[in-house]
LUMRO-502830 format. One record per residue: residue number from 0; x negated, y negated, z of N, C-alpha, C in turn. Coordinates in steps of 0.05 Angstrom, whole numbers. Each point is the difference from the previous one (the first is absolute). Example, Ala and Ser with C-alpha at 12.3 -4.5 7.8 and 13.67 -1.06 7.14 Angstrom:
2
i,n_x,n_y,n_z,ca_x,ca_y,ca_z,c_x,c_y,c_z
0,-264,114,156,18,-24,0,-18,-24,0;
1,7,-21,-14,-16,-24,1,15,-22,14;
This chain:
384
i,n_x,n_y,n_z,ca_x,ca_y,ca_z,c_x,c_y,c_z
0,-1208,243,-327,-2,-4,-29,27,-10,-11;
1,-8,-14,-15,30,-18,-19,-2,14,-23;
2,25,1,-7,5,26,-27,24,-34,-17;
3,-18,-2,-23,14,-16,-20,10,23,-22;
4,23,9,-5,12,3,-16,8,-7,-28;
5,-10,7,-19,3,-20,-23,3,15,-31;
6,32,3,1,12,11,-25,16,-17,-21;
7,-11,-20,2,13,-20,-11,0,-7,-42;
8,-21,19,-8,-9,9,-25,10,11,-11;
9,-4,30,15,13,23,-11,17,12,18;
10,13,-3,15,28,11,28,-31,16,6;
11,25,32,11,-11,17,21,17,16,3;
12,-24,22,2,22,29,-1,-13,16,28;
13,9,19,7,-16,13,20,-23,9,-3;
14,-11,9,-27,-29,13,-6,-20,-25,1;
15,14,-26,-13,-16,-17,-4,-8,-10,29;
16,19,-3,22,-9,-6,23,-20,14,19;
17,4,31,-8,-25,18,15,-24,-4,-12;
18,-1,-7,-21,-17,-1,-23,-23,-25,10;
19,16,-19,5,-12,-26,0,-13,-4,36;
20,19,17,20,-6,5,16,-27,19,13;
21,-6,18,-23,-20,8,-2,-22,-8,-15;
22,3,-11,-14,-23,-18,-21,-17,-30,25;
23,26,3,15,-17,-28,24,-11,17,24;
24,4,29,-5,-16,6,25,8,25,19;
25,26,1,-7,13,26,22,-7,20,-10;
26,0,23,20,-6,33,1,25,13,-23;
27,-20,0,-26,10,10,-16,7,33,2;
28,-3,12,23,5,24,1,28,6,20;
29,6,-27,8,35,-2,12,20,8,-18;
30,9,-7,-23,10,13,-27,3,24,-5;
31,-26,15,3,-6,29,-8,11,13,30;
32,-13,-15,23,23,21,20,29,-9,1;
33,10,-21,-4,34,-2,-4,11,31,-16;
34,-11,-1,-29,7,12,-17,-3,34,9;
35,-22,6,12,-2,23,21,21,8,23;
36,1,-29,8,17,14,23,33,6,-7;
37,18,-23,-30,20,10,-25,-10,29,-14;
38,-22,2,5,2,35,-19,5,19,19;
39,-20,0,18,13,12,26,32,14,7;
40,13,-31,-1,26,10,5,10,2,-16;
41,-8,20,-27,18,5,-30,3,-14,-18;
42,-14,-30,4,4,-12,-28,-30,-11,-7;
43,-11,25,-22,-23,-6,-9,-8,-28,-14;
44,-27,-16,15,5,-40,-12,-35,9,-10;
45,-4,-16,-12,-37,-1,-10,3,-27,1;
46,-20,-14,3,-13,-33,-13,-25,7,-4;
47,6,-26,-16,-27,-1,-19,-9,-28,0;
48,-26,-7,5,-10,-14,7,-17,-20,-16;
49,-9,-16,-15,-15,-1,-17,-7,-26,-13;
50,-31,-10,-3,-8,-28,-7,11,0,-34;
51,3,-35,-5,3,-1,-24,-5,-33,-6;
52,2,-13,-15,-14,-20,-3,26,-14,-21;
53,6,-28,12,18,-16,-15,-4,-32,-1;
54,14,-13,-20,-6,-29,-10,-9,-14,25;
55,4,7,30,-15,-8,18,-15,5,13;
56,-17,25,-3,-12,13,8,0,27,19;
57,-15,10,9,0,30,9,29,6,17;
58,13,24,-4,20,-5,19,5,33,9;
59,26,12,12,1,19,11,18,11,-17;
60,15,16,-6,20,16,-3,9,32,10;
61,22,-8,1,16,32,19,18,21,-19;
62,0,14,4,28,25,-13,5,11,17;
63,20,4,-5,17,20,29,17,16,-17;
64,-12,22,1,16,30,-17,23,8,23;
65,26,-10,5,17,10,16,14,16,-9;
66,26,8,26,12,30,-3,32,-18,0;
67,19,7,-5,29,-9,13,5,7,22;
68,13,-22,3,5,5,34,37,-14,-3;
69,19,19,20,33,-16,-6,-3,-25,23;
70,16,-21,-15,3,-21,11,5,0,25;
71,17,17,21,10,1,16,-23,17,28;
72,-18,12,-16,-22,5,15,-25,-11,10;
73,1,-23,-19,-27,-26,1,-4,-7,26;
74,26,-15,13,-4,-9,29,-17,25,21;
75,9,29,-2,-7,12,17,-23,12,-4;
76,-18,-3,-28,-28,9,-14,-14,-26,8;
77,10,-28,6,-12,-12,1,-10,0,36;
78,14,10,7,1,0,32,-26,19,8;
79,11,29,-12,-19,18,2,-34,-8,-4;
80,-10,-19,-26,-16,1,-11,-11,-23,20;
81,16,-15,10,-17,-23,18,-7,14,26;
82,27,27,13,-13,5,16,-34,17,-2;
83,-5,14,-23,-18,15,-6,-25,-25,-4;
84,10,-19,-13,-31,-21,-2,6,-17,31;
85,16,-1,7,-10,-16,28,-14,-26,-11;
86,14,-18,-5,-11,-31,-10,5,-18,27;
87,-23,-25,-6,4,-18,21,40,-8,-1;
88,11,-16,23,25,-4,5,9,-20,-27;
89,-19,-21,-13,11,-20,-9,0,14,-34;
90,-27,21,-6,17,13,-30,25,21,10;
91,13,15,20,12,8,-2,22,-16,-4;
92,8,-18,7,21,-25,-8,-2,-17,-23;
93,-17,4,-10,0,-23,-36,11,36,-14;
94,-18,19,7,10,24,-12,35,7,3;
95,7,-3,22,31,5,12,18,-18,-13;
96,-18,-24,-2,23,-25,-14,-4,5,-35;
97,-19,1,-19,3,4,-25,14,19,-4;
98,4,23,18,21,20,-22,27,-8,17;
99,1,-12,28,25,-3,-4,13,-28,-18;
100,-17,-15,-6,4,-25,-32,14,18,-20;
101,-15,24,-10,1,12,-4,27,15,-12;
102,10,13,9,27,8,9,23,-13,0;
103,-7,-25,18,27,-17,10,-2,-7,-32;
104,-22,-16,-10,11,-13,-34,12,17,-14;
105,2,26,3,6,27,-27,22,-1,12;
106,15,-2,28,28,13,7,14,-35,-17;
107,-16,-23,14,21,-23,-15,-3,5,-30;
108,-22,-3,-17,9,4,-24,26,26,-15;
109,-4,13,17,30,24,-18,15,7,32;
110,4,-23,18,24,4,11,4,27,2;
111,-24,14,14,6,21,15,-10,7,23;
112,13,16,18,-7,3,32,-25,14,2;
113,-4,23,-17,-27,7,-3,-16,-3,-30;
114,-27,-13,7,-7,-5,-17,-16,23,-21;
115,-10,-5,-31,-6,23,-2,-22,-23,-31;
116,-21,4,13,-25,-16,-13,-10,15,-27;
117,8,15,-16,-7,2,-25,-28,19,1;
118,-19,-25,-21,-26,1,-4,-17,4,29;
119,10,-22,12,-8,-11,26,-3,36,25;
120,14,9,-2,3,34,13,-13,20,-5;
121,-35,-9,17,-22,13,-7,-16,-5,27;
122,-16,21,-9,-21,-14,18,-20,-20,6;
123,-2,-7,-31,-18,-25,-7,19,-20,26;
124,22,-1,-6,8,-18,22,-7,-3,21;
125,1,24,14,-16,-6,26,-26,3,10;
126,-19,9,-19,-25,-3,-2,-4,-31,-2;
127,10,-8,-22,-4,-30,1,-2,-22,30;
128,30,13,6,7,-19,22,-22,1,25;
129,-3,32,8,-22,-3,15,-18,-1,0;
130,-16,7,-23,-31,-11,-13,-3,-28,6;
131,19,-18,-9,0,-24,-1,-5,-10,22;
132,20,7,18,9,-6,26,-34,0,14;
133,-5,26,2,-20,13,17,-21,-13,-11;
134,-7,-4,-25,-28,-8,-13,-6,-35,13;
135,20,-19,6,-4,-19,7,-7,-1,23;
136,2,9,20,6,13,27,-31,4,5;
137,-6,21,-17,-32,18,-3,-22,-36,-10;
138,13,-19,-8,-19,-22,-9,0,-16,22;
139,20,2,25,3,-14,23,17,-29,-4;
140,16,2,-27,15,-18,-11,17,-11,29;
141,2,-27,10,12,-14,26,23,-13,-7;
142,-3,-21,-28,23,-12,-8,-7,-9,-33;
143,19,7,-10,5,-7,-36,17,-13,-9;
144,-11,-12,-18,26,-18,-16,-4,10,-32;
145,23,-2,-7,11,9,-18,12,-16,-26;
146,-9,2,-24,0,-22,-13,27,14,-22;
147,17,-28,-14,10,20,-10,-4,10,-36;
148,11,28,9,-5,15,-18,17,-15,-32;
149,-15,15,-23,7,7,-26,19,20,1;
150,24,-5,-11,21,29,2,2,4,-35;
151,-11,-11,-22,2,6,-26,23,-4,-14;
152,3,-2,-22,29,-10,-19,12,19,-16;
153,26,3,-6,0,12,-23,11,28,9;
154,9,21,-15,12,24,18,-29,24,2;
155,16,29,9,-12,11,-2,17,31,5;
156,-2,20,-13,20,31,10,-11,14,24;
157,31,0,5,1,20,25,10,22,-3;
158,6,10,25,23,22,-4,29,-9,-1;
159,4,-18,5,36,-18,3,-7,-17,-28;
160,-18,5,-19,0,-18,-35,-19,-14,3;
161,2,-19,-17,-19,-25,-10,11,-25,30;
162,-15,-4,18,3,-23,19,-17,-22,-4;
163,10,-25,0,-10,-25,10,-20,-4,19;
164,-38,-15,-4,-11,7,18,6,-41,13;
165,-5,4,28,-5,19,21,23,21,-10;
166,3,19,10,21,24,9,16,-8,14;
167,26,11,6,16,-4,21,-13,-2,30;
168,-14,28,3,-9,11,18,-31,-23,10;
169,-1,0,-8,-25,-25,3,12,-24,5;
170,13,-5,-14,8,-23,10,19,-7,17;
171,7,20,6,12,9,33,-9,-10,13;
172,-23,12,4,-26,7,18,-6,-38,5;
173,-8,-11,-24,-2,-27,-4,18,-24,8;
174,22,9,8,21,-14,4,-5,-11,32;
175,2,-31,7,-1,-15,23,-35,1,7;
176,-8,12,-9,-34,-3,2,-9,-24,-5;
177,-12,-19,24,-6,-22,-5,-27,-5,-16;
178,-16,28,-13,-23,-11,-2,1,-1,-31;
179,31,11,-17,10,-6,-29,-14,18,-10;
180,1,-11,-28,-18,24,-16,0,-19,-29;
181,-14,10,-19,-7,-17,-33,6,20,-18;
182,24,-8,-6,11,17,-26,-16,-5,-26;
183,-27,16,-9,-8,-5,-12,-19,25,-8;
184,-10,4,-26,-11,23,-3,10,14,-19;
185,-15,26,-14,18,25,-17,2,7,15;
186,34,17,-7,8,24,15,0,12,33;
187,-4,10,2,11,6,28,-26,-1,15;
188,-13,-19,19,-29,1,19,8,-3,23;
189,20,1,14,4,-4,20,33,33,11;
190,-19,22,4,17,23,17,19,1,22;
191,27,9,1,8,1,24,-25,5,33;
192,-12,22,-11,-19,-4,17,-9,-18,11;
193,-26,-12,-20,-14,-20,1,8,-28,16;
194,34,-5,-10,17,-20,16,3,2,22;
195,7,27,17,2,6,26,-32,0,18;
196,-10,10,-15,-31,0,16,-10,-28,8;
197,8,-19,-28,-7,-28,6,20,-12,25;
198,18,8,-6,24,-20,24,-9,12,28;
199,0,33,2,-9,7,20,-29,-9,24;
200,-17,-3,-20,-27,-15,1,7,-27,15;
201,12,-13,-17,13,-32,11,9,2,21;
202,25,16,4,15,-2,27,-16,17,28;
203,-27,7,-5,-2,22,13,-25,-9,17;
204,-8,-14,-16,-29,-14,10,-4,-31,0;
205,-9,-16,24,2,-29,-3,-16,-8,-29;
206,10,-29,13,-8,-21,-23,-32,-9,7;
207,-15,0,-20,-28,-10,25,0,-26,-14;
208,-15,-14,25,-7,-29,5,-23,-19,-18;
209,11,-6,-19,-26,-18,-17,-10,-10,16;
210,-23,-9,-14,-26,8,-12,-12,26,-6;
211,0,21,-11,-7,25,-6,-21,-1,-23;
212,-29,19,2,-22,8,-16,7,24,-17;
213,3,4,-23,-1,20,-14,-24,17,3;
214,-6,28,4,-19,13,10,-11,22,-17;
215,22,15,-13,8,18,-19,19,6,-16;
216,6,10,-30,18,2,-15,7,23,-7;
217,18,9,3,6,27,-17,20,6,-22;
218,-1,-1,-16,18,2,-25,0,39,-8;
219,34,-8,-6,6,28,-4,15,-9,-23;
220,-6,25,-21,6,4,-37,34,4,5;
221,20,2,-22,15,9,-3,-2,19,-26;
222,17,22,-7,-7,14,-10,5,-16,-39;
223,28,-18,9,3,1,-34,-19,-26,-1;
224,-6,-7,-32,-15,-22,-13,15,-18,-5;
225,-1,-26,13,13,-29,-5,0,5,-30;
226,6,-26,-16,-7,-13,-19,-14,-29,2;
227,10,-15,25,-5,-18,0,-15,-16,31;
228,-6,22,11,-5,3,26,-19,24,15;
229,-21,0,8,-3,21,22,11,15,20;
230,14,21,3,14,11,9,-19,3,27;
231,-1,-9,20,-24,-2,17,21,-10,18;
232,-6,12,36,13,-15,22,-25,0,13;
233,3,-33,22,-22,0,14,11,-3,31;
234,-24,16,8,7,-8,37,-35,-11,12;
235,6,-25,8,-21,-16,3,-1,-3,30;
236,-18,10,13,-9,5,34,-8,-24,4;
237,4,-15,21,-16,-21,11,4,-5,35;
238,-22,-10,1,-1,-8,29,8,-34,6;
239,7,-4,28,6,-19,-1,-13,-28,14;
240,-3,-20,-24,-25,-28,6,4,-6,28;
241,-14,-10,11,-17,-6,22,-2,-27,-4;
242,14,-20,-5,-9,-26,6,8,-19,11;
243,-20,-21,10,3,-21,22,20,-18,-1;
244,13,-6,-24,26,-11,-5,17,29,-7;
245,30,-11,9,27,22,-3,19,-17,-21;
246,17,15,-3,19,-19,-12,35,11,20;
247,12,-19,-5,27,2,9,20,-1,-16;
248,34,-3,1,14,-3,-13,15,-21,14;
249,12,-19,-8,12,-18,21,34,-8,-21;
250,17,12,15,30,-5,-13,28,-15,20;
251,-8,-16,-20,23,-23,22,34,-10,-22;
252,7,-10,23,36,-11,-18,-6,-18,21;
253,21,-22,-14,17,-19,8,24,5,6;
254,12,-6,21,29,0,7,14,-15,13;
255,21,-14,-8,12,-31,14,36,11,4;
256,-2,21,3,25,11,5,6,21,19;
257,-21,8,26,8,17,7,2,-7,22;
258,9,10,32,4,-7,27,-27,14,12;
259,-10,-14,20,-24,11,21,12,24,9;
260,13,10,2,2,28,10,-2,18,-27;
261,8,-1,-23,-9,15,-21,-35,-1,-2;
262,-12,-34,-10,-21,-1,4,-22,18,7;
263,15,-3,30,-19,18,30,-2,32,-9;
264,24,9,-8,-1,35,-4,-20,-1,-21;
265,4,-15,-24,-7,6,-20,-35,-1,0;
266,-14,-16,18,-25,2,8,-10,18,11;
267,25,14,22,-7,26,23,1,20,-27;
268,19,11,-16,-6,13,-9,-22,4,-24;
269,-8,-22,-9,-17,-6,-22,-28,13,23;
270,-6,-8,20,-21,9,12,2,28,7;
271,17,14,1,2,32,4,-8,16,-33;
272,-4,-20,-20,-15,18,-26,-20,4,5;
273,-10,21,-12,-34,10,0,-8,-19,-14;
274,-30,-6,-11,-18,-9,-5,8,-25,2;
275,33,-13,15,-16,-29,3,-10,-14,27;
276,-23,-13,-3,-12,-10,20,11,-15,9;
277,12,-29,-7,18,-21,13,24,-21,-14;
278,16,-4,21,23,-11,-21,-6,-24,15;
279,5,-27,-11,-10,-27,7,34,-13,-3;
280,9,-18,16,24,-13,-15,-8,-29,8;
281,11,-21,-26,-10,-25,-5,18,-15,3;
282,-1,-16,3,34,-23,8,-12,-25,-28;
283,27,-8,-22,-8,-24,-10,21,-5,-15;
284,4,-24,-24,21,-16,2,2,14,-37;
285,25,9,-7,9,11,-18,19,-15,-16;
286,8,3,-22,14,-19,-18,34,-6,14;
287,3,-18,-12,27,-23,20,-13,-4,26;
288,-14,2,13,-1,-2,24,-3,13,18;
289,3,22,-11,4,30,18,-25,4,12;
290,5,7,34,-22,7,4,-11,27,-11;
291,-22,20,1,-3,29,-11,-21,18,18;
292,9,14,1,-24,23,7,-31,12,-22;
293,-12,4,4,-23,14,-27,-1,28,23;
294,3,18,-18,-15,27,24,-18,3,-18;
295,-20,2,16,-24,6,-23,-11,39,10;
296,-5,14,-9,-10,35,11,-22,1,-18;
297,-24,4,13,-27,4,-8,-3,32,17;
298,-6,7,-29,1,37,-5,-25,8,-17;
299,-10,17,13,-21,16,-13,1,9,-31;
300,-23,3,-19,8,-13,-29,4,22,-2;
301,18,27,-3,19,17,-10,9,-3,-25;
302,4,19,-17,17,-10,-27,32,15,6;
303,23,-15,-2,23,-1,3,5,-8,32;
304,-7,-7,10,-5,-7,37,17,-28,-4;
305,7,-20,-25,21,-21,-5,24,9,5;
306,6,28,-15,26,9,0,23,5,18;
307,-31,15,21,13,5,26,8,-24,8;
308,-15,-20,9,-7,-33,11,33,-9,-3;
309,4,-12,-22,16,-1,-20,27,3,7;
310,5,33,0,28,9,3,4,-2,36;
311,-14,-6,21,6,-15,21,9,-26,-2;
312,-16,-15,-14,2,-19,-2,33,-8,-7;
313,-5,10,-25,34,2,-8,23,1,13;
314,-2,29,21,8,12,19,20,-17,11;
315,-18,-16,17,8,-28,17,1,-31,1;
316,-7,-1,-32,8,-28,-3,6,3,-22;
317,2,11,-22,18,-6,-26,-22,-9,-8;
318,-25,-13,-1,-17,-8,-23,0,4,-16;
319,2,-13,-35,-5,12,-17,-27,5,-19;
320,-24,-8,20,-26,9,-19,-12,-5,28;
321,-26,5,-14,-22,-9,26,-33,1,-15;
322,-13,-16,14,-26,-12,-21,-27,19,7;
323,-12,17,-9,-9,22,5,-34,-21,-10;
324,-10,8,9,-34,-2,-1,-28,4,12;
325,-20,16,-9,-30,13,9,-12,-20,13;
326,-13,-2,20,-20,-15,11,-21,14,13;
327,-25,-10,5,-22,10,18,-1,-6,15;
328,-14,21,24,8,-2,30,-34,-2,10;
329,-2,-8,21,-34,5,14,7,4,26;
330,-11,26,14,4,10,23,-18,7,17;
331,-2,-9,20,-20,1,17,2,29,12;
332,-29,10,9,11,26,23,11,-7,19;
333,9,27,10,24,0,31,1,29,8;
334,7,-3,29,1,24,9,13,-6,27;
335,13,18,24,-1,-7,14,-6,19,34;
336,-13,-14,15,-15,11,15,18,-2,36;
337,-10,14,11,20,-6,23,-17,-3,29;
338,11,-12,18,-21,-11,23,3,24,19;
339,-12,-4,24,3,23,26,20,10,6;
340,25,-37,-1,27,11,11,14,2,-25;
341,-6,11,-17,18,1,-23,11,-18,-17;
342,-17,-24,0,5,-31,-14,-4,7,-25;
343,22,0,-22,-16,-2,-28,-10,-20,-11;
344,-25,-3,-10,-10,-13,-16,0,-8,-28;
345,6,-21,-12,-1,-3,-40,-28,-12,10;
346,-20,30,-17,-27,-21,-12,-2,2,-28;
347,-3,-20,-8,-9,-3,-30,-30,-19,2;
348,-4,11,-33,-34,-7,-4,4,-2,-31;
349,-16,-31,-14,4,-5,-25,-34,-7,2;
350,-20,14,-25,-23,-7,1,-13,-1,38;
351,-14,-27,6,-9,-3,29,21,-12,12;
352,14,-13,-5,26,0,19,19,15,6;
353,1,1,34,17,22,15,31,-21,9;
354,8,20,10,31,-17,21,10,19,5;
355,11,-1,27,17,24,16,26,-18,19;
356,14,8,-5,29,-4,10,15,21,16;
357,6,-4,26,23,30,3,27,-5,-3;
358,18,23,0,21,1,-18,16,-18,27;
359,23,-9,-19,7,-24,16,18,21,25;
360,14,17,-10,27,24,19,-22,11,16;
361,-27,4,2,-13,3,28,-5,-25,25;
362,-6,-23,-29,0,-25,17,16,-5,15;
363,33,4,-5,15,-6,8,13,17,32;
364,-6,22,-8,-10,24,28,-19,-18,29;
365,-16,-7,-10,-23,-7,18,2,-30,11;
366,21,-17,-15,9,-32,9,14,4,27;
367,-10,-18,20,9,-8,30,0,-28,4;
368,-20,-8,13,3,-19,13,-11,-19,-24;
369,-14,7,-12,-19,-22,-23,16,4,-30;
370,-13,-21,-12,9,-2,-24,3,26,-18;
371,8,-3,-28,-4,19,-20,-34,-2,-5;
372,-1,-22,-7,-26,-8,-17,-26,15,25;
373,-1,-10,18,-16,9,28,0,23,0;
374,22,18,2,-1,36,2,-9,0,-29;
375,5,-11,-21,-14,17,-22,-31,0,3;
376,-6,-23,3,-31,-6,6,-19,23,18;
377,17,-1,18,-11,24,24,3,31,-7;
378,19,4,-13,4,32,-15,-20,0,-16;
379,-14,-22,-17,-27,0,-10,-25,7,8;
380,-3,22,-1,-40,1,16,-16,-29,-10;
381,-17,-9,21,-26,-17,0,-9,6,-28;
382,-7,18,-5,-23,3,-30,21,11,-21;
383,26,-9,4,16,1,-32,-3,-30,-8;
């Protein structure tokens, strides 16, 4: 399942994310044992659970009646409480990484070695984190993308006075995040929390592969009333399209300044990135006369997958841009099969037409006395 993320209205706080997380579908009774297994160990938590209806229709909402908890004990309550829920491996790590977001932003904003989170130094905090964590987990969530959030305008009181929203602390949190954020909104919609859960989410779980079906929606309330907005976050489930055309990304430069041995690395390593399938290089005639290279890298359509591309590119030739563009792909099946003596086979099949090839590094094993072309022929069975 693909988990779309989408706080881009109203931000996101931690309630709103359990909230919305349960409104699409998860075991709304994960919450109530978090909060069980925090009372347990001395810090009495309740949630509250509950339908309500807004300018977009039906949605969820959460309360979390928490206890204080000292800043300096969070990491080791949070430890305890994961060991007691036992979560799949990948919420225990979006959980592990939001509170340490968490933290690290509170020690840089007041330049101190230990941090000490205010409001934030509760249990709601870590109910949040692992509810969250765990509730996506419980939907079978594989990979999400993350849109970005509303962080709201304008100040709002703390315990350190009247602050500037985002917050320091938020916008900590926000700081080098490529996926930004829209300063826009009343007041404060976007929580230290809420910021960490999202980044955590991001860094924690891939990117999934367009074309994607929306399947289900879950919108979770926030507690205050916009003026000018629905205070509503949505997390939109989808599966992913199935169709007979793909699309690609294809990102190339020009370069009339570099030596064949830069060139050459810069191809070897461009092919050691993930999702790209192939780097092509073009030979042709460039302004004054110059002869030029084109590297062209056709990469799976990823969103930010240029960037990476890109800063190789850079890497080893100094380029200063490169021409980025979508295309559709048509792919035949393939598979490959292997003979008695261990010959691999490429068969592919498009509609009624077949073709089978074996790999050339076996071919090349099995060449003696006869040609290439001859041993390939014969490594062929009669009825391929």
């Amino acid at each position: 399942m693909i988990s779309v993320v989408d706080p881009q209205a109203s931000g996101a706080s931690g309630d709103m994310l359990i909230a919305a997380l349960i409104d699409a579908g998860a075991d709304p009774e994960i919450p109530h044992h978090i909060a069980q297994i925090l009372t347990d160990q001395g810090h009495p938590t309740h949630v509250q659970i509950e339908r309500t209806h807004t300018e977009i229709g039906p949605a969820t909402r959460v309360k979390v009646h928490d206890h204080p908890v000292p800043t300096r004990e969070l990491p080791t309550l949070l430890e305890k409480t994961l060991r007691e829920l036992d979560p799949p491996p990948t919420a225990r790590k979006i959980a592990q990484r939001a509170l340490q977001l968490l933290l690290e932003a509170e020690k840089k904003v007041h330049d101190r070695k230990h941090p000490h989170l205010h409001e934030l130094a509760s249990t709601d905090t870590i109910l949040d984190i692992t509810a969250t964590a765990t509730l996506l987990t419980d939907l079978n969530v594989q990979a999400a993308h993350v849109l970005p959030p509303a962080t709201g305008t304008g100040t709002v009181r703390t315990e350190h006075g009247t602050l500037p929203v985002p917050t320091p602390a938020t916008l900590q949190i926000l700081k080098d995040w490529e996926v930004g954020h829209v300063p826009e909104g009343p007041g404060e919609l976007l929580t230290p929390t809420g910021a960490a859960l999202l980044r955590a989410i991001h860094e924690e779980l891939p990117r999934p592969t367009p074309p994607y079906t929306p399947k289900r929606i879950g919108q979770g309330a926030g507690t205050k009333e916009l003026p000018d907005r629905p205070n509503v976050l949505r997390i939109i489930l989808c599966e992913p399209t199935r169709k007979p055309h793909h699309t690609i990304k294809i990102i190339e430069t020009s370069i009339d300044d570099a030596d064949g041995e830069t060139v050459g690395e810069a191809l070897n390593q461009l092919m050691q990135l993930k999702h790209v399938k192939d780097v092509e290089l073009i030979h042709g005639m460039g302004k004054k006369g110059r002869p030029r290279f084109i590297i062209r890298v056709i990469t799976e359509d990823l969103p930010e997958i240029e960037t990476q591309v890109f800063k190789e590119l850079f890497r080893w030739t100094g380029t200063l841009g490169a021409r980025i563009y979508r295309c559709h792909r048509i792919t035949a099946e393939r598979r490959i099969t292997r003979t008695e003596d261990g010959v691999r086979i490429k068969e592919s099949k498009f509609e009624d037409v077949r073709h089978a090839k074996p790999e050339w590094e076996d071919v090349k094993e099995h060449v003696d006395d006869e040609t290439a072309p001859l041993t390939r022929a014969r490594l062929l069975k009669p009825d391929d």
